[in-house]
N, C-alpha and C positions, 0 to 999 in steps of 0.2 A: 504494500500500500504506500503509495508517494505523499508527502504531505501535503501536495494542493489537494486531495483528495477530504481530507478534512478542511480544509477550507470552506466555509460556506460560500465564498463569492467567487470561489471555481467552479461549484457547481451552480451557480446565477449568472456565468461568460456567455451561455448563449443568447440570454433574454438582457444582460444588460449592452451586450453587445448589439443587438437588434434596435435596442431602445434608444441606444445614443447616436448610433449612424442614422435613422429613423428622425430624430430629434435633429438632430444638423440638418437631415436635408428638408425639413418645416420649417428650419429657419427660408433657406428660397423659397420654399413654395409659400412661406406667408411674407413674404417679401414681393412676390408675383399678384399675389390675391391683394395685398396691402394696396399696388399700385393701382391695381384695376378698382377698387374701390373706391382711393381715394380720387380716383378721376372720377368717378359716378358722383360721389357725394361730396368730398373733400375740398373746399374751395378754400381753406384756409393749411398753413404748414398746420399747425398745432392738433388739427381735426386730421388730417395722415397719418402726424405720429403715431395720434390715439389709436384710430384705430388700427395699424403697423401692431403697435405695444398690445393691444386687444388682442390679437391673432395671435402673436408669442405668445404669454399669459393663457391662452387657451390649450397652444400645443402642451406645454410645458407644463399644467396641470391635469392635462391628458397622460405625460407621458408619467408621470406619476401615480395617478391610478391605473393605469395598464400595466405598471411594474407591478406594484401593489397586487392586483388581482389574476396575472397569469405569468408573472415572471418563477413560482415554484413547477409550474408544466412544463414551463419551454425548455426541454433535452435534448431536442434536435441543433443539428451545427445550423450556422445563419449562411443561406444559401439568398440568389437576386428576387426570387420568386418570397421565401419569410421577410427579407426586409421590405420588401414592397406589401407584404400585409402587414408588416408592425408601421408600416407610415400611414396603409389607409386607415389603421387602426387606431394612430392617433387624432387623426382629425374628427374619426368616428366613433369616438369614447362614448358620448351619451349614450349610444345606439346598446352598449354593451352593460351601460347600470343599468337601462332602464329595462333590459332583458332578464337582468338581475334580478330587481325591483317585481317585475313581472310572474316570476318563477315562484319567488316569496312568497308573494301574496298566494299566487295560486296555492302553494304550501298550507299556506295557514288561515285558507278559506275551505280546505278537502282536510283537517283538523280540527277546522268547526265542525262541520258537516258532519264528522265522525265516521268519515272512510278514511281514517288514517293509513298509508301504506304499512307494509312491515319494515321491521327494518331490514332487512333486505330488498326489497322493494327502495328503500332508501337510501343507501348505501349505493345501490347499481345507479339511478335514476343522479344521486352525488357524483359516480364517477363518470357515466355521461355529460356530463355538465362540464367536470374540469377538464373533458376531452372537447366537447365542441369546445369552451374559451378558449384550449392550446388550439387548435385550428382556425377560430378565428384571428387569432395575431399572427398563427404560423402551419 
């Protein structure tokens, strides 16, 4: 056994790796998105910045709940094809609490209801879940 092996953030190189390359290249595309915006609406520098600094701000809190919630799945090496799902993945975080959010409820609306699954049933239905997350970023 090597000791990066014990290392926790050896075994988090391929999702932090994803996350950061991922994150640099948000930085142009919200530099892209920045510009076209701020010629839509932007008539003043100050109103650009904003929104320029808005778009970071979004990536960058994106990419922190993406690490947060699928960076212990991601074991596969970062190949053109995961980094291009960890980018559309951080512009598209919402998309992924609110599936979250979605799952939950349904949870603990079939717990009211009192057709609780088994735990088996819950445990399988748990690791479906952290397999589509790992798929959707990678």
């Amino acid at each position: 056994m090597t000791p990066m092996q014990n290392d926790p953030l050896w075994k988090l190189r391929h999702a932090l790796a994803g996350v950061a390359l991922a994150l640099l290249l948000s930085v142009f595309v919200a530099a892209a998105a920045g510009r076209v915006l701020g010629d839509l609406f932007g008539d003043s520098y100050g109103l650009r910045v904003a929104i320029y600094g808005t778009l970071l701000l979004y990536v960058v809190v994106g990419a922190g709940v993406l690490f947060a919630k699928v960076a212990r799945h991601e074991t596969r090496p970062l190949s053109g094809g995961r980094l291009l799902r960890w980018l559309a993945s951080l512009w598209l975080w919402p998309l992924l609490l609110a599936a979250n959010a979605a799952l939950a409820a349904l949870a603990s609306w079939r717990a009211a209801d009192g057709s609780r699954p088994s735990a088996s049933r819950a445990r399988a239905f748990s690791r479906s879940w952290r397999a589509l997350a790992s798929d959707t970023v990678g």
